[in-house]
C-alpha positions as CSV (number, residue, x, y, z in Angstrom):
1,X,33.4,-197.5,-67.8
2,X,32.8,-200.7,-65.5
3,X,34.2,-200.8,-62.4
4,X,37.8,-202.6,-61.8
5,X,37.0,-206.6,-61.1
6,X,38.6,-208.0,-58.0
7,X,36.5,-211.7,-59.2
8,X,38.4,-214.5,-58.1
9,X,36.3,-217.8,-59.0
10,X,36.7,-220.3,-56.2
11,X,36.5,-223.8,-57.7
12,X,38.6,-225.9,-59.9
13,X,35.7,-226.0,-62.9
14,X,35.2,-221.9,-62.2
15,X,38.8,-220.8,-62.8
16,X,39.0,-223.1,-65.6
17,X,35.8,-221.7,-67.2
18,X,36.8,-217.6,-66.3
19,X,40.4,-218.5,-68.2
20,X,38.1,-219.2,-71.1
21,X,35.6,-217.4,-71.4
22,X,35.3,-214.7,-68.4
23,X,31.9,-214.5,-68.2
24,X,32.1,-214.4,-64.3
25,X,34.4,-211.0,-63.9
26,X,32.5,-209.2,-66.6
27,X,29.1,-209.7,-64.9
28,X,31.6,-208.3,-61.1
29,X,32.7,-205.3,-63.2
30,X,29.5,-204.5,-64.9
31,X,27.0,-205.0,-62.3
32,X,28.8,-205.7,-58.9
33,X,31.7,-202.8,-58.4
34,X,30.4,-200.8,-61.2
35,X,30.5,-197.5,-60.2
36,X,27.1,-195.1,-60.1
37,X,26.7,-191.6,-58.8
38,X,26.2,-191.5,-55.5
39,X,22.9,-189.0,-55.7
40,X,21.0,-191.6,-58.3
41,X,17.1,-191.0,-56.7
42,X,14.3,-193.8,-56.9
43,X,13.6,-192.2,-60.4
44,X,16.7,-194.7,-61.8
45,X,14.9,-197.8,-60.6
46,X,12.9,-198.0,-63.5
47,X,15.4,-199.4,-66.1
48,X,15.8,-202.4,-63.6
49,X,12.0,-202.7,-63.2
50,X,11.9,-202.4,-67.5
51,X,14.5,-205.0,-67.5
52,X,12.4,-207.2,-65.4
53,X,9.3,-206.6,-67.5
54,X,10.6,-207.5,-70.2
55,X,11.7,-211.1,-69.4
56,X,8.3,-211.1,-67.2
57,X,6.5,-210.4,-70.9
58,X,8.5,-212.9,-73.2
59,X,8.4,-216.0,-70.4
60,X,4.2,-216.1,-70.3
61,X,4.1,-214.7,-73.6
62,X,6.0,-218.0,-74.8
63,X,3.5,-220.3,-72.9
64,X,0.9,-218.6,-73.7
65,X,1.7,-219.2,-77.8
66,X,1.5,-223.5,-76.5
67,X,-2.0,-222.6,-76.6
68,X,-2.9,-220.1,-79.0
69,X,-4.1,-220.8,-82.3
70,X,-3.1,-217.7,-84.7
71,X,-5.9,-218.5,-87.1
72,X,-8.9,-215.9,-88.0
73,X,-11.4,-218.6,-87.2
74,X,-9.4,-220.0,-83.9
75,X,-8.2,-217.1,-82.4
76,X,-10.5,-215.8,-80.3
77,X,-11.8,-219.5,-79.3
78,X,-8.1,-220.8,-78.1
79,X,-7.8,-217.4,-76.3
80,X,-11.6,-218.6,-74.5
81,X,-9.9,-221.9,-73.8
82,X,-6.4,-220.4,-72.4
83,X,-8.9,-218.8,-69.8
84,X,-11.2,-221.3,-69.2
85,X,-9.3,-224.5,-69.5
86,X,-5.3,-224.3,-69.4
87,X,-4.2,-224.4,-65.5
88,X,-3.7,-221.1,-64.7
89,X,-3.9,-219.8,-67.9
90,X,-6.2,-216.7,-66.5
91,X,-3.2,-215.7,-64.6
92,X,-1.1,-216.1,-67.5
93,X,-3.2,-214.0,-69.7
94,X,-4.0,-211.2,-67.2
95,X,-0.3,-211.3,-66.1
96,X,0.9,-211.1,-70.4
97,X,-1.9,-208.7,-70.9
98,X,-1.7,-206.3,-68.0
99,X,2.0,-206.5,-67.9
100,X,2.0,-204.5,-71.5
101,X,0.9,-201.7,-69.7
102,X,2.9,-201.5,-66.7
103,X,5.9,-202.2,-69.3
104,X,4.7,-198.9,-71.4
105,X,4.3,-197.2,-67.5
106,X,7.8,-197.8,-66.1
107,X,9.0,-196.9,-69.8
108,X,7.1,-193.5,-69.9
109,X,8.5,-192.6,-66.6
110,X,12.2,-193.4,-67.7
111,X,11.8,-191.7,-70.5
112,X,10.1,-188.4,-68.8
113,X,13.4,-189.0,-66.0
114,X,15.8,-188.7,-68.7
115,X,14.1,-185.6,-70.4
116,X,13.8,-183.8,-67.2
117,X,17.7,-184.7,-65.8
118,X,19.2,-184.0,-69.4
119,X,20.3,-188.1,-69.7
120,X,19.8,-187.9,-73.5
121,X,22.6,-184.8,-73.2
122,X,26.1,-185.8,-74.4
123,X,27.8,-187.7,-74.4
124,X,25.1,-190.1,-74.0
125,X,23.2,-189.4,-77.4
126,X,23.7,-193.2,-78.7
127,X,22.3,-194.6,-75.3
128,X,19.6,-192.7,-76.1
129,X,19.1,-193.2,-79.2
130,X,19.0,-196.7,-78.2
131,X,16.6,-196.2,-75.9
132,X,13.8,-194.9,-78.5
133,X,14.3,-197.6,-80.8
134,X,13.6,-199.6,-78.1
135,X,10.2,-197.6,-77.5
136,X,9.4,-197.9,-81.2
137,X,9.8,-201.6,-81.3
138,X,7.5,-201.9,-77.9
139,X,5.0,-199.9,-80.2
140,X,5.1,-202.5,-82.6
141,X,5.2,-205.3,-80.4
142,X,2.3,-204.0,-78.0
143,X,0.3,-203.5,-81.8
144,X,0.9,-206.7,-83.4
145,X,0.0,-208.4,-79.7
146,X,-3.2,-206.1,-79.3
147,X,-4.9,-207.9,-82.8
148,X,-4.0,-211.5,-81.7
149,X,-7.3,-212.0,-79.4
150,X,-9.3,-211.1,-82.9
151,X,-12.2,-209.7,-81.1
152,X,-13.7,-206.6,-82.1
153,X,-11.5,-204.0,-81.2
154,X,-8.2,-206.1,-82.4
155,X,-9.8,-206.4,-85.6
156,X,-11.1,-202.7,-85.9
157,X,-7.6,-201.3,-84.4
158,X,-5.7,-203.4,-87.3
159,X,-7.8,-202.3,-89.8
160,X,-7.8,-198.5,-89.0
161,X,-3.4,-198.3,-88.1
162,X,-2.7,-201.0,-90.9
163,X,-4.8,-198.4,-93.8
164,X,-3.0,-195.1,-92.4
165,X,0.0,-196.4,-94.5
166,X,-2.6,-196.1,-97.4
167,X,-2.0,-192.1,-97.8
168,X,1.6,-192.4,-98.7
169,X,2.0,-191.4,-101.8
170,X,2.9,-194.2,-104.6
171,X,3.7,-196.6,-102.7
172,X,1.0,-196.5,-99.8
173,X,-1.3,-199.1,-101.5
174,X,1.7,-201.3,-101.5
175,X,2.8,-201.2,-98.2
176,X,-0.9,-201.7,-96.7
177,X,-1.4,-204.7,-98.9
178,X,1.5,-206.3,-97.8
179,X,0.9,-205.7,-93.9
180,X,-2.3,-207.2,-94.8
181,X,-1.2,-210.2,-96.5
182,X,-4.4,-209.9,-99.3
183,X,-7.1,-206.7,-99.6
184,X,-8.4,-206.7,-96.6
185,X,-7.5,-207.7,-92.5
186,X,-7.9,-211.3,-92.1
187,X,-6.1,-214.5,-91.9
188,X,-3.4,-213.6,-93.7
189,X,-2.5,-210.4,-91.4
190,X,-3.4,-212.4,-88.3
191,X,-0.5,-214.8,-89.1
192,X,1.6,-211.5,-90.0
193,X,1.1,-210.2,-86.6
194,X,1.5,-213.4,-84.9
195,X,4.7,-214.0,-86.2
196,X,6.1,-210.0,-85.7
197,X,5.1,-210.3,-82.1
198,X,6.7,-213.3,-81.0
199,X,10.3,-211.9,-82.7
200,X,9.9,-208.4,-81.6
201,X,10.5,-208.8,-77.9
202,X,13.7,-211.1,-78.8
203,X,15.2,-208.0,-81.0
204,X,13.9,-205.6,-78.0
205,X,16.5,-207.8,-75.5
206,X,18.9,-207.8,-78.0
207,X,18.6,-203.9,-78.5
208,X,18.5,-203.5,-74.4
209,X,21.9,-205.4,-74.4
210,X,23.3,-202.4,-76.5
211,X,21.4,-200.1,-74.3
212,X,23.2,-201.2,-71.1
213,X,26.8,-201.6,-72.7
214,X,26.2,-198.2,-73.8
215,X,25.5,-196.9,-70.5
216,X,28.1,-198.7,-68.9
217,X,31.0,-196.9,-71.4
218,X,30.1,-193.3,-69.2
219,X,28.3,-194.7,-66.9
220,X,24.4,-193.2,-65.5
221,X,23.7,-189.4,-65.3
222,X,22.4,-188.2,-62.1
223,X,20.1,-185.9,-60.8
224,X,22.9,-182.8,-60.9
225,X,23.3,-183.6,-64.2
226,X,27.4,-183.1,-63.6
227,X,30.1,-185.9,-64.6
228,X,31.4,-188.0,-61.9
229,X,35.2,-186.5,-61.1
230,X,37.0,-188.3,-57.7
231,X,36.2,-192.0,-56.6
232,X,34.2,-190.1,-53.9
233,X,31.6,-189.0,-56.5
234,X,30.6,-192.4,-56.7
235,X,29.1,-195.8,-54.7
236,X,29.6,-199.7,-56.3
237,X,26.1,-201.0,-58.0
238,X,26.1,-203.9,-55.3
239,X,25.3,-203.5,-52.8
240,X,23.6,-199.3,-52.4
241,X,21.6,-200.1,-55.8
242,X,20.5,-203.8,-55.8
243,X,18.9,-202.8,-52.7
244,X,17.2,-199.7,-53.6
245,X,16.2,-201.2,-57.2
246,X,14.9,-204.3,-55.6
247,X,12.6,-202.0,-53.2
248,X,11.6,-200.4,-55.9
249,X,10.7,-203.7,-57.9
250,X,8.8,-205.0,-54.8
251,X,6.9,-201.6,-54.9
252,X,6.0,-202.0,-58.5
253,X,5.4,-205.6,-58.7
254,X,2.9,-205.1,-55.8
255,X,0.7,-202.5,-58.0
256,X,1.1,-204.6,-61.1
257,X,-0.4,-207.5,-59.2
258,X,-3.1,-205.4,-57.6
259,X,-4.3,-205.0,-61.6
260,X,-3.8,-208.6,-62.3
261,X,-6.0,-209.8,-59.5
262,X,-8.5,-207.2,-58.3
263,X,-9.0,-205.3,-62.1
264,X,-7.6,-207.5,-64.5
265,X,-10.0,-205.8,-67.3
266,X,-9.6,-201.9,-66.0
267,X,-7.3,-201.3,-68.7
268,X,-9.0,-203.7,-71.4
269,X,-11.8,-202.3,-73.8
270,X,-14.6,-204.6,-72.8
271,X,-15.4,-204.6,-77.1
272,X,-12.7,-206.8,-77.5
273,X,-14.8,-209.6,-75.8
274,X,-16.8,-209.7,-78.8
275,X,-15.3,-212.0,-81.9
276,X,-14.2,-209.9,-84.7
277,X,-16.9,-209.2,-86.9
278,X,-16.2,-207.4,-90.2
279,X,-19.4,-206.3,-90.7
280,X,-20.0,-204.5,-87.5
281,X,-17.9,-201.5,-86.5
282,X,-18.0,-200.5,-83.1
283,X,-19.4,-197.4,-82.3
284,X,-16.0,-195.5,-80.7
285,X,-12.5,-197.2,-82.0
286,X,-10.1,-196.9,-79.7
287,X,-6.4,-198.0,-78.8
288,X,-4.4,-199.2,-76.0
289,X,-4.2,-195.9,-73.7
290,X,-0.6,-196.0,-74.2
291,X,-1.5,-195.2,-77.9
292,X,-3.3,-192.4,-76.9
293,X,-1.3,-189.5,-77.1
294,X,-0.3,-189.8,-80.6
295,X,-3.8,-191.1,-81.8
296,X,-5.2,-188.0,-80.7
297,X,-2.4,-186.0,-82.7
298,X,-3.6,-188.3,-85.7
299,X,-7.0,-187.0,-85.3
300,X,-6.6,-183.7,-84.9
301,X,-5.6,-183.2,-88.4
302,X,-8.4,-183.2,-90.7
303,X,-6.0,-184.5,-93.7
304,X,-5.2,-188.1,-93.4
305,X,-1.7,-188.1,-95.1
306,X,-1.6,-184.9,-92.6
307,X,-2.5,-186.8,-89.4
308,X,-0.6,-189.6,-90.5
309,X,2.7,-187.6,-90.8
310,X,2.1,-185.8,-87.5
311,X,1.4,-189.2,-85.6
312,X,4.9,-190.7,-86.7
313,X,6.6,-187.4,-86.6
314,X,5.7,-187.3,-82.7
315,X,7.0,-190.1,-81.8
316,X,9.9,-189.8,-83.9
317,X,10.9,-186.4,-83.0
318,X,11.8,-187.8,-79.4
319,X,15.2,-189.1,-80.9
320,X,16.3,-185.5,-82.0
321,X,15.6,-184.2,-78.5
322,X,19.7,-184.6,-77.5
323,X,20.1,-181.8,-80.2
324,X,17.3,-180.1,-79.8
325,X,17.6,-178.9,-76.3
326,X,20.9,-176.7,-76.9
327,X,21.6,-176.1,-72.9
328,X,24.5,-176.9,-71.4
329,X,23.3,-177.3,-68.7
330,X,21.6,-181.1,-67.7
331,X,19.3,-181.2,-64.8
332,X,15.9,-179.4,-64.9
333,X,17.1,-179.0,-61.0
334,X,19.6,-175.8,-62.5
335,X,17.3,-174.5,-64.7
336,X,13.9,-172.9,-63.3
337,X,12.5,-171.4,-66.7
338,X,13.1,-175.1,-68.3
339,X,11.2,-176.7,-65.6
340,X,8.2,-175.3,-66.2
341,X,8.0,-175.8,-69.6
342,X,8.6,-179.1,-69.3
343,X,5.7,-179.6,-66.8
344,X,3.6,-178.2,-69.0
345,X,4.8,-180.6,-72.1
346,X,4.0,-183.6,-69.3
347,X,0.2,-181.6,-68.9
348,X,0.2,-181.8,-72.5
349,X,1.2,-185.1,-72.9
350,X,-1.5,-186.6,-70.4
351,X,-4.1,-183.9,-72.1
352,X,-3.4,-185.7,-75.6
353,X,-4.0,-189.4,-74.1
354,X,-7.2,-187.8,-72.6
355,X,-8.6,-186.7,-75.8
356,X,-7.8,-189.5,-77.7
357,X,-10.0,-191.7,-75.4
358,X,-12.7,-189.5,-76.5
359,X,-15.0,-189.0,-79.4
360,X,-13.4,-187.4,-82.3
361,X,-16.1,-184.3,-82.5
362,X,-16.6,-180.9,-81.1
363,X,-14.1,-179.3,-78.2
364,X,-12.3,-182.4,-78.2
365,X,-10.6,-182.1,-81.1
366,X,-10.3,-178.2,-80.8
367,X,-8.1,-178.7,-77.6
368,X,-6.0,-182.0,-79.7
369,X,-5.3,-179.2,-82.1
370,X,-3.8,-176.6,-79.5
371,X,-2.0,-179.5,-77.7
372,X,-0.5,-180.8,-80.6
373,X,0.6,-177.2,-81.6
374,X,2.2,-177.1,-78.1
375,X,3.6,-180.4,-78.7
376,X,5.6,-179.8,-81.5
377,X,6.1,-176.2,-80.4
378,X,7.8,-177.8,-76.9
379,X,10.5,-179.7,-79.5
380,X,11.4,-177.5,-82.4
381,X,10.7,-173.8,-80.8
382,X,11.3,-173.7,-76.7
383,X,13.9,-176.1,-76.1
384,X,16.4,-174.5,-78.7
385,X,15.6,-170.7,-77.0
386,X,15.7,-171.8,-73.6
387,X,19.4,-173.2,-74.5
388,X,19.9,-169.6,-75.8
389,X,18.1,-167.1,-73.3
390,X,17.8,-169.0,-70.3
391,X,20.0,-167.9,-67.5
392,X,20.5,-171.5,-65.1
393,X,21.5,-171.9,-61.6
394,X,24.9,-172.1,-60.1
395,X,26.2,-175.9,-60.7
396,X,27.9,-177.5,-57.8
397,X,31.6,-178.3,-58.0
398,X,30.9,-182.0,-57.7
399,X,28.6,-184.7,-57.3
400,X,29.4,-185.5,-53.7
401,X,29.1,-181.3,-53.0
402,X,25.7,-181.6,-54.4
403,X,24.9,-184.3,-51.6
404,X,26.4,-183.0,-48.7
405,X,26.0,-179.5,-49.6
406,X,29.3,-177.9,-49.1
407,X,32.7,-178.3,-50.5
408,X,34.1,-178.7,-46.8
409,X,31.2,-181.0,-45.7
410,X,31.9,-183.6,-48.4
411,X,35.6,-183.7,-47.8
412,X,35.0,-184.2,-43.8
413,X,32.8,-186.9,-44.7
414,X,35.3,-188.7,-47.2
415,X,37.3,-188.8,-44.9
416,X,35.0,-190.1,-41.8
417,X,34.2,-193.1,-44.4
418,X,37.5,-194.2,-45.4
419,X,38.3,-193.8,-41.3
420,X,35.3,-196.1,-40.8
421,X,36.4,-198.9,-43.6
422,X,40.3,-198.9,-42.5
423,X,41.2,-202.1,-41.3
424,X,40.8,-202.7,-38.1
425,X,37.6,-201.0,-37.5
């Protein structure tokens, strides 16, 4: 659903390119004159800010493999070198390695936006759809990239994900024997993961290409969480949203930097400074905290095929949420009951990442236990009731009503602002 293109290239070599291959008036209907709700909050920002992480990620991730030596007795020597002796290859490093985190950040916050708003809601099920295969293969990228510095807690984090496959029945040896390339983590699986995480970010763009044509056939949702209906409903992408997305960007890019050169390590296990050693476990495992969540789901289970099921079944789960919440009504803003719940699924979420940092004994796997419950409970119990029982506010005719408030208002101002665009003015 792009907007109508008015491009008319200018030069001799432009027109004959655009008669060719119109490259020029799809990028002016898709990201110039495409049209977005007019209510779209600084909540919508993020995908742009994603987008931009991601090229961010794969440009020093590719210089930083001109340096990097994906061999088990190399590894965590060139990474020494890439900060001590490459030109700027600290910034580099701390850039690649912080930037996985504000990646999972802004991507945890689009995905909470669309849960709360009702994005996934159709007839947007595919773009979302989309969207968690996009979050599984960041899981997998962030993972394989994690075990490339072969320090201590790479090496120990590889070991302990790689042998969950183990408890699947029949075939579980298998499948952990081939991630490891022999019987145990070593060179083999380092060369594995090296080559896994310099693909995986290429497939993530090429998924993220899908993502945006699929968002671009019925265009964004909005806060309302009601279909755009008249030309006044909506404002063109350039210029209302460059300009609020590149805020936005500024705003972010200025906190990611604030890691990157004033806590470069806050968010890095300090183990992991340590060369691998096989023969020396460290006392407290633990993963990225984006991990977090679903490792403390993992752990909470005292059966490892159990633990093992519930971790990927949490994360998978996510995908069936368009079906799952059985309102039809969108926007957490219309229904109060809904709202709620949903807060207390984000409490819940944060609660899990918390007791997965911890030890895996006593009252912290109690509470895991009763969050998971909740977690699960949140999917396959609340949502479809609340779609049955729950009674949701009035919607407003219209997106430009839910701006301006009243039916009478939004028509007074249409037609102030096509007054103040005739020609003339």
């Amino acid at each position: 659903m792009s907007g109508e293109s008015t491009y008319v290239p200018k030069s001799r070599v432009a027109k004959w390119l655009e008669s060719r291959l119109p490259v020029g008036g799809l990028i002016h209907s898709s990201f110039v004159v495409f049209p977005n709700p007019r209510n779209l909050n600084y909540w919508w920002t993020f995908g742009g800010i994603l987008s931009f992480m991601l090229v961010a990620q794969i440009v020093t991730g590719v210089v930083l493999v001109m340096h990097y030596t994906p061999q088990s007795g190399l590894a965590f020597a060139s990474i020494e070198h890439i900060m001590r002796d490459v030109n700027y290859g600290w910034l580099l490093r701390y850039a690649h390695a912080n930037g996985a985190s504000m990646f999972f950040l802004a991507l945890y916050i689009h995905m909470f936006r669309g849960m709360y708003y009702g994005s996934c809601k159709a007839p947007r099920e595919v773009l979302w759809l989309l969207g968690v295969i996009i979050f599984l293969l960041a899981i997998a990228t962030a993972f394989t990239g994690y075990v490339l510095p072969w320090g201590q807690m790479s090496f120990w984090g590889a070991t302990v994900i790689t042998s969950l496959f183990s408890a699947i029945p029949l075939v579980g040896d298998s499948i952990t024997t081939w991630l490891w390339g022999g019987y145990a983590v070593d060179n083999a699986t380092l060369n594995r993961f090296f080559s896994l995480h310099y693909l995986l970010p290429f497939l993530i763009a090429g998924v993220v290409v899908l993502h945006i044509w699929a968002l671009h056939v019925h265009g964004s949702n909005n806060p309302a969480g009601i279909e755009k209906k008249t030309a006044k409903d909506t404002l063109p992408f350039h210029p209302y949203f460059t300009v609020k997305d590149g805020f936005a960007l500024v705003c972010f890019l200025v906190f990611f930097t604030w890691f990157v050169f004033y806590v470069p390590n806050y968010l890095y296990n300090a183990d992991n400074y340590i060369e691998a050693n096989p023969l020396l476990t460290p006392v407290h495992i633990v993963p990225e905290w984006y991990y977090l969540p679903f490792y403390a789901i993992l752990r909470s289970i005292p059966s490892k095929l159990g633990g093992t099921a519930a971790m990927f079944a949490s994360v998978f789960i996510i995908a069936f949420l368009p079906w799952l919440d059985t309102s039809k009504v969108k926007s957490a803003a219309y229904r109060p009951v809904f709202r709620l719940f949903f807060w207390l699924f984000v409490a819940c979420a944060v609660l899990l990442g918390y007791m997965g940092s911890q030890p895996p004994e006593g009252g912290y796997v109690i509470a895991a236990r009763f969050l998971t419950v909740y977690y699960f409970l949140y999917f396959l119990v609340i949502l479809p009731l609340l779609g049955r029982f729950e009674k949701p506010r009035l919607l407003p005719p219209s997106i430009c009503d839910a701006v301006l408030g009243k039916p009478g208002q939004a028509a007074a101002a249409d037609a102030n602002s096509m007054e103040a665009h005739a020609p003339g003015q």
